[in-house]
mmCIF file of the C-alpha atoms, coordinates in Angstrom:
data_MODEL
# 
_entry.id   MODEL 
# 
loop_
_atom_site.group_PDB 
_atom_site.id 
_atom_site.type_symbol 
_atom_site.label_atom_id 
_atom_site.label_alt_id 
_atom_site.label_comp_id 
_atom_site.label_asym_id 
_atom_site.label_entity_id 
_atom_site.label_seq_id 
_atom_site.pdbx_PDB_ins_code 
_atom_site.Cartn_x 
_atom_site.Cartn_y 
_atom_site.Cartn_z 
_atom_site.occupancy 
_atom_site.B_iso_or_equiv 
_atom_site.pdbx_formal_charge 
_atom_site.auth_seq_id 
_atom_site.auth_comp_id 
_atom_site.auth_asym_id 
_atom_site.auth_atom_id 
_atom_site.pdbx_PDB_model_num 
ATOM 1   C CA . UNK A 1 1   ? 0.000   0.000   0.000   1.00 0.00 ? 1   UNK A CA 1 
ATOM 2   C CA . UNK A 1 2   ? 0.886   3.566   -0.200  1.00 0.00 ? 2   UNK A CA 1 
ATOM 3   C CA . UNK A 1 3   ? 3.684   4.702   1.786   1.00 0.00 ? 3   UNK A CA 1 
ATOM 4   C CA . UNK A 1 4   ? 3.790   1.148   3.788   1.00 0.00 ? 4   UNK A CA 1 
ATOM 5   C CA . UNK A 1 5   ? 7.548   -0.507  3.034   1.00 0.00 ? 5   UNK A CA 1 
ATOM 6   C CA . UNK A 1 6   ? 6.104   -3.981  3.350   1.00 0.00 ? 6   UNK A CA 1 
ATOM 7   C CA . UNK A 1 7   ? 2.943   -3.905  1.338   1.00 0.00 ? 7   UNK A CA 1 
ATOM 8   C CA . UNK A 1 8   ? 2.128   -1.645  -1.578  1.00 0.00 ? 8   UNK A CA 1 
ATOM 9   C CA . UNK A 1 9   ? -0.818  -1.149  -3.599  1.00 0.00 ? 9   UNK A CA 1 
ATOM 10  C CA . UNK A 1 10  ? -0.002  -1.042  -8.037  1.00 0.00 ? 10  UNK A CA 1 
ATOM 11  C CA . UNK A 1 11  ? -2.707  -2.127  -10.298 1.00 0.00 ? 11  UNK A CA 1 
ATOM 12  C CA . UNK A 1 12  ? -3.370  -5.659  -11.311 1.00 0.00 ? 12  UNK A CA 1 
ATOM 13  C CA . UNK A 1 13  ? -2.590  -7.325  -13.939 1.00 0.00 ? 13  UNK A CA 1 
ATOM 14  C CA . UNK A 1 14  ? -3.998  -10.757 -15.125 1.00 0.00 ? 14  UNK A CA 1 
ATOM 15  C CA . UNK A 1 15  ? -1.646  -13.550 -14.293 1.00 0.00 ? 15  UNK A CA 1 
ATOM 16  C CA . UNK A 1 16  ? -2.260  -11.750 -10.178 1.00 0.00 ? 16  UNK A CA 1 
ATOM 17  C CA . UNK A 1 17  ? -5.639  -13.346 -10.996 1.00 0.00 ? 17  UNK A CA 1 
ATOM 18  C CA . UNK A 1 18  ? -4.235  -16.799 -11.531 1.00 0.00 ? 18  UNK A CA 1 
ATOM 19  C CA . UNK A 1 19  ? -1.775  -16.422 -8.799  1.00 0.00 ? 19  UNK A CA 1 
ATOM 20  C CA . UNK A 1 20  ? -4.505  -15.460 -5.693  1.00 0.00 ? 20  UNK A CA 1 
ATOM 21  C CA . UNK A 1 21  ? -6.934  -17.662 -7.204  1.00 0.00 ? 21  UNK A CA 1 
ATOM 22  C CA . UNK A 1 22  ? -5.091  -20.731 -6.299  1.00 0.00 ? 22  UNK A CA 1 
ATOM 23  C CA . UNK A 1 23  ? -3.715  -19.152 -3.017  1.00 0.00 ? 23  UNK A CA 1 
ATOM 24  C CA . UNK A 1 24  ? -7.152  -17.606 -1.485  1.00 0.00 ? 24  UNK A CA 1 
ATOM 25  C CA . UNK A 1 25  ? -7.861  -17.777 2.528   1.00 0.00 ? 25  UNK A CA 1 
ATOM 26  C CA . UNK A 1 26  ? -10.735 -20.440 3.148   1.00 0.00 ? 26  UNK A CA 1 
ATOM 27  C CA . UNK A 1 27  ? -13.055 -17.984 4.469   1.00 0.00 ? 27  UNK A CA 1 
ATOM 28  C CA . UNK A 1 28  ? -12.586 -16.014 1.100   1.00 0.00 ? 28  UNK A CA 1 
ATOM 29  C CA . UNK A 1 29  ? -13.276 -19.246 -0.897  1.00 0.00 ? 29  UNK A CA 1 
ATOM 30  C CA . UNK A 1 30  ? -16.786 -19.195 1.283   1.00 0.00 ? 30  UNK A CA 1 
ATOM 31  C CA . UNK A 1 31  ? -17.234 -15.537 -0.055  1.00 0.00 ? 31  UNK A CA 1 
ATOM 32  C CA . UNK A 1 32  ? -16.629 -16.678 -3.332  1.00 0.00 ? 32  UNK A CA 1 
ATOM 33  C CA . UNK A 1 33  ? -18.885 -19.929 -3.096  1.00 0.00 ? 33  UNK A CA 1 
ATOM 34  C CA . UNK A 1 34  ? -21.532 -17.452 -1.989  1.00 0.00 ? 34  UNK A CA 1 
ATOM 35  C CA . UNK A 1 35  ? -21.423 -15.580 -5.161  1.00 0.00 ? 35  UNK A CA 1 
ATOM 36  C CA . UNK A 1 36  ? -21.929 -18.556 -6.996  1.00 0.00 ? 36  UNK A CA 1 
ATOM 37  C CA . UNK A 1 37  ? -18.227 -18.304 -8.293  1.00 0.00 ? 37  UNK A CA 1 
ATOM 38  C CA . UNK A 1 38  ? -14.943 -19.983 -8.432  1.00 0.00 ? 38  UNK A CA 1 
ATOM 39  C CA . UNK A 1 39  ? -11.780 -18.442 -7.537  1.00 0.00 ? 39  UNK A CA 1 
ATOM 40  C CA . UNK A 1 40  ? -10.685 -17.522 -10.807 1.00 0.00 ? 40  UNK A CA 1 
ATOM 41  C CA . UNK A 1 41  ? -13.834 -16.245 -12.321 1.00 0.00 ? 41  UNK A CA 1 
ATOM 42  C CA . UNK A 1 42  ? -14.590 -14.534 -9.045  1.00 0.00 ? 42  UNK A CA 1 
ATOM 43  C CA . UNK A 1 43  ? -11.399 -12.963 -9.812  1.00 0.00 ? 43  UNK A CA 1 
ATOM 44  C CA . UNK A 1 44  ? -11.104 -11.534 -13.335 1.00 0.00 ? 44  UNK A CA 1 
ATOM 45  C CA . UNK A 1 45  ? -15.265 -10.226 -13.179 1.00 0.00 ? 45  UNK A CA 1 
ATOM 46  C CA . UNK A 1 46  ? -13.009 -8.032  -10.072 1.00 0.00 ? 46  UNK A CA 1 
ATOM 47  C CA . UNK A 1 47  ? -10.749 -7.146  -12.316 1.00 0.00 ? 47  UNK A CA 1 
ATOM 48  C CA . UNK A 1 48  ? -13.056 -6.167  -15.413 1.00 0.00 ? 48  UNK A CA 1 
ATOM 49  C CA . UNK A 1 49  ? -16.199 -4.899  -13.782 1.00 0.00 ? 49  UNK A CA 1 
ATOM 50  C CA . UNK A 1 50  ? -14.569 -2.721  -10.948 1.00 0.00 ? 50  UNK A CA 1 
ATOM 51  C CA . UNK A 1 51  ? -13.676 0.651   -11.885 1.00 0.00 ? 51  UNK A CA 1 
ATOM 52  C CA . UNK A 1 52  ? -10.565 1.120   -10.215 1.00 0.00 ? 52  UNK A CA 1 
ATOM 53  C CA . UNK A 1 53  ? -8.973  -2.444  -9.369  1.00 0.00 ? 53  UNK A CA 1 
ATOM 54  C CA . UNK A 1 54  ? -5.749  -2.591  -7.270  1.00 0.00 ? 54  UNK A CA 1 
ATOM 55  C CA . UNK A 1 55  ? -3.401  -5.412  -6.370  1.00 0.00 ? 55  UNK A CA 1 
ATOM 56  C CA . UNK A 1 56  ? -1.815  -5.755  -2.872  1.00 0.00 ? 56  UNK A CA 1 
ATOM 57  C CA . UNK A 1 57  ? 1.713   -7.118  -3.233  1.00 0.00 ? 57  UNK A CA 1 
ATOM 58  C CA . UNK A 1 58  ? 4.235   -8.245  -1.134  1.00 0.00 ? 58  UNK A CA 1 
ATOM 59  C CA . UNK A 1 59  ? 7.770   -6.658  -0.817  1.00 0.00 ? 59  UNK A CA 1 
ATOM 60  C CA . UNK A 1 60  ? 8.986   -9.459  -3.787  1.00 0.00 ? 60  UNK A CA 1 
ATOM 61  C CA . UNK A 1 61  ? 6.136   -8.643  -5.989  1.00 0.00 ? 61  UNK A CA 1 
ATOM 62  C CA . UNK A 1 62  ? 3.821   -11.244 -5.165  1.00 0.00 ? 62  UNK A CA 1 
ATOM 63  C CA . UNK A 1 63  ? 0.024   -10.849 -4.782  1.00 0.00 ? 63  UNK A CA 1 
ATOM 64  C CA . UNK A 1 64  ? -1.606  -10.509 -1.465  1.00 0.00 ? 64  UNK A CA 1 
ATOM 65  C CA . UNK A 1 65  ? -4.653  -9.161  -2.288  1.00 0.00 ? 65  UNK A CA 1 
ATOM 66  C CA . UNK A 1 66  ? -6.930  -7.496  -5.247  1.00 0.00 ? 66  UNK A CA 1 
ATOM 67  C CA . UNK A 1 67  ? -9.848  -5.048  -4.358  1.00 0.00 ? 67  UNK A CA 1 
ATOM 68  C CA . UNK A 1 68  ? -11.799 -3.337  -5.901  1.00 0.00 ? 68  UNK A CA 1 
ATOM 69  C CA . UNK A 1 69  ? -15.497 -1.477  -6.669  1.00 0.00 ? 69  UNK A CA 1 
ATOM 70  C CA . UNK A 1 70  ? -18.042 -2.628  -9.104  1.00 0.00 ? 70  UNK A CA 1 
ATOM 71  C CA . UNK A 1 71  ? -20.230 0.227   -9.774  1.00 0.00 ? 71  UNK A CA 1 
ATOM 72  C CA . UNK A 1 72  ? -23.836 0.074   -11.240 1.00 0.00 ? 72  UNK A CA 1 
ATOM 73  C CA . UNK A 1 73  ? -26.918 2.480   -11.383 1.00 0.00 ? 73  UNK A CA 1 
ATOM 74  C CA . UNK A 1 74  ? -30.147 2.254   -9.251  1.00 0.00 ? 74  UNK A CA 1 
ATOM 75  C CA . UNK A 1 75  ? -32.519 4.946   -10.253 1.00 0.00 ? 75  UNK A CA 1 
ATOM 76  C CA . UNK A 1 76  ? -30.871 8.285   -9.517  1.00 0.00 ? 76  UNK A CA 1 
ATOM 77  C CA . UNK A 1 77  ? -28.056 6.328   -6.679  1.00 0.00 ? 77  UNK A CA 1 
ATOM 78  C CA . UNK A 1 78  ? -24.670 5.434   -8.015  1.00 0.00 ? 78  UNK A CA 1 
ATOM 79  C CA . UNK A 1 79  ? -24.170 2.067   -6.459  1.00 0.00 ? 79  UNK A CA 1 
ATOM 80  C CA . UNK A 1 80  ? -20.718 0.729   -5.673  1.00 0.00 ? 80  UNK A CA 1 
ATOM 81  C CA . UNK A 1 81  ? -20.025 -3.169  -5.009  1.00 0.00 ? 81  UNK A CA 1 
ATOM 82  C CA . UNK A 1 82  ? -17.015 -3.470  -3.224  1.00 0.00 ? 82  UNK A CA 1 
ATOM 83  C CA . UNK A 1 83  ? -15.246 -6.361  -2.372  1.00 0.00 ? 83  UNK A CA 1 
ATOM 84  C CA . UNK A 1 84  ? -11.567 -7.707  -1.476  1.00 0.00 ? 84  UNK A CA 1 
ATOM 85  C CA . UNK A 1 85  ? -10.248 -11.225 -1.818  1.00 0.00 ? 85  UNK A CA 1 
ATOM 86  C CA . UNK A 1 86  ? -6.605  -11.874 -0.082  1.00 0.00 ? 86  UNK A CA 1 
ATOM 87  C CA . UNK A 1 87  ? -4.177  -14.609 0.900   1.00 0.00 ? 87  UNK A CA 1 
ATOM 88  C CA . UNK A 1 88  ? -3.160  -15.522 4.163   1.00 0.00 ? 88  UNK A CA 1 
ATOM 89  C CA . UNK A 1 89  ? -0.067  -13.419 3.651   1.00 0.00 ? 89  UNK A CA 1 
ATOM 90  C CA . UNK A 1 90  ? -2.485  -10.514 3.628   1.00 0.00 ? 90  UNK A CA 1 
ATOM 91  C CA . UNK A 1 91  ? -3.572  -11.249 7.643   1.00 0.00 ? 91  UNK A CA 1 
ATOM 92  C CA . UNK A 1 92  ? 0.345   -11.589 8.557   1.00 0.00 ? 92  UNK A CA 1 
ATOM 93  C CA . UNK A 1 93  ? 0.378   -8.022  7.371   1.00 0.00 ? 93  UNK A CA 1 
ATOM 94  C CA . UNK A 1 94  ? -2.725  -6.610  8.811   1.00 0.00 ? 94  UNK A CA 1 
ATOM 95  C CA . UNK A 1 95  ? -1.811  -3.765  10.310  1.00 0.00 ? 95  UNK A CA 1 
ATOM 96  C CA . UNK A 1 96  ? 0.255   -2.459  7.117   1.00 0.00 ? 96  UNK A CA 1 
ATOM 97  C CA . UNK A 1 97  ? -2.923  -3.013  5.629   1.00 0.00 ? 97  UNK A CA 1 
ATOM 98  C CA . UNK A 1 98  ? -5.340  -1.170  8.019   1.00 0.00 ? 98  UNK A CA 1 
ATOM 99  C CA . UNK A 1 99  ? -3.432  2.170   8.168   1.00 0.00 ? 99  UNK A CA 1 
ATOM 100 C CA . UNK A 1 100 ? -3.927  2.474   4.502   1.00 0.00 ? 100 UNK A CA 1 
ATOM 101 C CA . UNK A 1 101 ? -7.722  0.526   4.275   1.00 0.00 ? 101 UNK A CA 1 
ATOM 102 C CA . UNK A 1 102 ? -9.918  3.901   5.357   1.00 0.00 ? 102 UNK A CA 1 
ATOM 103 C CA . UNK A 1 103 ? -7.647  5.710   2.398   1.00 0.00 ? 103 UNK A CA 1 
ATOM 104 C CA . UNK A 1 104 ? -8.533  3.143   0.060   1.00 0.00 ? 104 UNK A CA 1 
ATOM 105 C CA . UNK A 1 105 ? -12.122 3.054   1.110   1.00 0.00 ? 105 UNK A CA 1 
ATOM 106 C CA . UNK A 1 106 ? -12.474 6.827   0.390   1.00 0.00 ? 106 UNK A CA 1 
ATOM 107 C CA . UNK A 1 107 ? -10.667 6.668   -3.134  1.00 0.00 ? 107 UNK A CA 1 
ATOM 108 C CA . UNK A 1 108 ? -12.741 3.672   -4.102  1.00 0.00 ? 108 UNK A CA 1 
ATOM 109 C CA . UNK A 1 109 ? -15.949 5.690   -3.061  1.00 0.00 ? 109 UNK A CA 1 
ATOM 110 C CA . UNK A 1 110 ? -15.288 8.889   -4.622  1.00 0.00 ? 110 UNK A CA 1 
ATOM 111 C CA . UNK A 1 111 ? -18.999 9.799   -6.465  1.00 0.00 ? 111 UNK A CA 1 
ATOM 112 C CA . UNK A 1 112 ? -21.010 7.198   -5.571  1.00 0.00 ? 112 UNK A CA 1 
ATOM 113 C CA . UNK A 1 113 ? -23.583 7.407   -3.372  1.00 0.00 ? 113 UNK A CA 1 
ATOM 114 C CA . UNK A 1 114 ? -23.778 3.978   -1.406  1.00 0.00 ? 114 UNK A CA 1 
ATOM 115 C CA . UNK A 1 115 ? -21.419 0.980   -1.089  1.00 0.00 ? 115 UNK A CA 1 
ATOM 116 C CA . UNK A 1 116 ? -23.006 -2.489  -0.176  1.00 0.00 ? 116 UNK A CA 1 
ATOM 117 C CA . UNK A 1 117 ? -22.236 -5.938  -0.489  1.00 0.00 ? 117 UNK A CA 1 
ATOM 118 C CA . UNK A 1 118 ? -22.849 -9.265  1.043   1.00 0.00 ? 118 UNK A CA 1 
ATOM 119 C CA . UNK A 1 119 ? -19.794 -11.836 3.682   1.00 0.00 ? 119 UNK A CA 1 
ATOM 120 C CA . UNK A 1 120 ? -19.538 -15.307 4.783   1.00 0.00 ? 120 UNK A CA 1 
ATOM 121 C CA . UNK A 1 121 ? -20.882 -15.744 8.112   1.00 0.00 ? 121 UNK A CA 1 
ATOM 122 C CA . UNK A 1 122 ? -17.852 -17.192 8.456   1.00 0.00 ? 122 UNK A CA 1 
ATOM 123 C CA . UNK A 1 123 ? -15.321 -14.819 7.588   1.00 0.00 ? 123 UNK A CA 1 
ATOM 124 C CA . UNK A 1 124 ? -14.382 -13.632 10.892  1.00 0.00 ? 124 UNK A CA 1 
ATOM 125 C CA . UNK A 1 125 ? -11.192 -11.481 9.543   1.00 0.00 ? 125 UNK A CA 1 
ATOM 126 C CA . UNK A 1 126 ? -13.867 -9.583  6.887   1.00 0.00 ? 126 UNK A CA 1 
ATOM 127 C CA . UNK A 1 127 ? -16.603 -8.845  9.091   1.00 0.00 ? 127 UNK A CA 1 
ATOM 128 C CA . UNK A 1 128 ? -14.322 -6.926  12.189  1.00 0.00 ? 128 UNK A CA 1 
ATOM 129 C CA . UNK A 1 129 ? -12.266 -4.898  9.243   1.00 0.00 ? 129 UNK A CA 1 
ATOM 130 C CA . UNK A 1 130 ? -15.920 -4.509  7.848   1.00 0.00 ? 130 UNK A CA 1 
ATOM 131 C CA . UNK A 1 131 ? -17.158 -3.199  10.937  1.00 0.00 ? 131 UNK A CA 1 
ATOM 132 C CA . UNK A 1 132 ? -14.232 -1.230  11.565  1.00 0.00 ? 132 UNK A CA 1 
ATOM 133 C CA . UNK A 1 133 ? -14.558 0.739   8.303   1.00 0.00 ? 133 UNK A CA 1 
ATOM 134 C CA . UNK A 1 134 ? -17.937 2.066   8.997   1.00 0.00 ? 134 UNK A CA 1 
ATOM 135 C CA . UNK A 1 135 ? -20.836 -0.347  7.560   1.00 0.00 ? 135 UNK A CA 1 
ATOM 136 C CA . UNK A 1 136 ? -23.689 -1.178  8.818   1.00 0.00 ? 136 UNK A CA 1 
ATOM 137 C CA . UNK A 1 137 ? -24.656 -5.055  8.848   1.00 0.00 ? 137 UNK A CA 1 
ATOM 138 C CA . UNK A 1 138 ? -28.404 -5.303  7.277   1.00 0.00 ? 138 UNK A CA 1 
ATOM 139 C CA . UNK A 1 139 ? -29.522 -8.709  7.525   1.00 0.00 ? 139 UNK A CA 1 
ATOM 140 C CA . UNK A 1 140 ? -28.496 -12.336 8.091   1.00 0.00 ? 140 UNK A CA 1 
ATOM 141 C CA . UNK A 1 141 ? -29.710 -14.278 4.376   1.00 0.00 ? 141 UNK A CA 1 
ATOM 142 C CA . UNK A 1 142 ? -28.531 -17.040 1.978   1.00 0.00 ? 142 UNK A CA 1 
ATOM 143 C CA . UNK A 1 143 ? -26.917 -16.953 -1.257  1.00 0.00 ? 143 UNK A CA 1 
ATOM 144 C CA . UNK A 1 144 ? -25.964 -19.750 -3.602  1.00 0.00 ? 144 UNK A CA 1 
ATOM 145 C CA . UNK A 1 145 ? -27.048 -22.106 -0.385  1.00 0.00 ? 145 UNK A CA 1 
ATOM 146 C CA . UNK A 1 146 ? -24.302 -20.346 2.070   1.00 0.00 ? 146 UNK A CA 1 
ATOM 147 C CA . UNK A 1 147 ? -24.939 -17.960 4.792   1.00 0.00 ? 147 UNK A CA 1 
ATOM 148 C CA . UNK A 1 148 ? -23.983 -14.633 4.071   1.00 0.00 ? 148 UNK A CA 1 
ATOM 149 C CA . UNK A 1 149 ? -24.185 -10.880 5.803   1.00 0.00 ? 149 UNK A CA 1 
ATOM 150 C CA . UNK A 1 150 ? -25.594 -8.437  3.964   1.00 0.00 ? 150 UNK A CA 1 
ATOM 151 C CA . UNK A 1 151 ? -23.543 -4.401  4.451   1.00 0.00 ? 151 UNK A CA 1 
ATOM 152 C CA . UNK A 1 152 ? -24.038 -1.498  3.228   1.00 0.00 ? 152 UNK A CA 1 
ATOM 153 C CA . UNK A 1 153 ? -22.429 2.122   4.048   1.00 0.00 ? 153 UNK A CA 1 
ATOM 154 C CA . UNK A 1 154 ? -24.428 5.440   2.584   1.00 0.00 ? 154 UNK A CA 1 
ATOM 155 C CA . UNK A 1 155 ? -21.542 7.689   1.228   1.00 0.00 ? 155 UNK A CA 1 
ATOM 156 C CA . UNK A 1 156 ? -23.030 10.610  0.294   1.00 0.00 ? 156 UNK A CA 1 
ATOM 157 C CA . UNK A 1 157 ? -26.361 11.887  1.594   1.00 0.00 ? 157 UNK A CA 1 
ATOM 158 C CA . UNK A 1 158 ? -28.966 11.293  -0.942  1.00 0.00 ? 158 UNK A CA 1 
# 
């Protein structure tokens, strides 16, 4: 990330796709499973449908981490889908990558009006750094047959 000597933040290319896709953390595999996805696929619609995807790499180059914000149009609200699939090599780093998360979150906001999306029950890690950004939790549903957390934060007042 920014400014942080052990992570930093470049944008992605494809093969960090490939890479992360075989290496995600088991509770982002549940994520994934959740969107009716595999790893890979769950991947590259990240990288093509977000409007400003970013890699997280590691001091050597290697991926950590892609994020990113898929943005679509509801009515007159400019709707942002964010979402961030990492490694365990991510978590070794966390606080690296908190300092520069609420940063991120701001850039990857910037003219939209909400941001929302949907977690694994399960994935402990997400939901506190979830939390700890701001959202607010909506409701407990399903998706795809796994139990998911709907979240939402309103970005600018509409």
């Amino acid at each position: 990330m920014q400014g942080v000597s052990e992570l930093h933040t470049r944008l992605p290319i494809i093969p960090d796709c490939h890479y992360l896709a075989k290496r995600l953390r088991k509770a982002d595999l549940k994520d994934v499973a959740a969107a009716g996805l595999d790893p890979l696929e769950s991947l590259i619609r990240g990288y093509v449908y977000s409007k400003d995807c970013r890699t997280i790499a590691l001091p050597d180059g290697r991926p950590a981490a892609m994020f990113g914000v898929a943005t679509f149009q509801v009515d007159d609200l400019k709707v942002g889908s964010i979402w961030l699939l990492g490694t365990d090599e991510l978590i070794e780093h966390r606080w690296k990558f908190l300092r520069e998360s609420k940063y991120w979150l701001k850039h990857m906001s910037s003219g939209l009006d909400l941001l929302c999306n949907s977690v694994h029950k399960d994935n402990e890690e997400h939901i506190k750094w979830i939390r700890w950004l701001g959202f607010t939790f909506l409701r407990h549903t399903e998706s795809h047959g796994e139990p998911v957390i709907e979240f939402a934060k309103i970005i600018n007042n509409v």
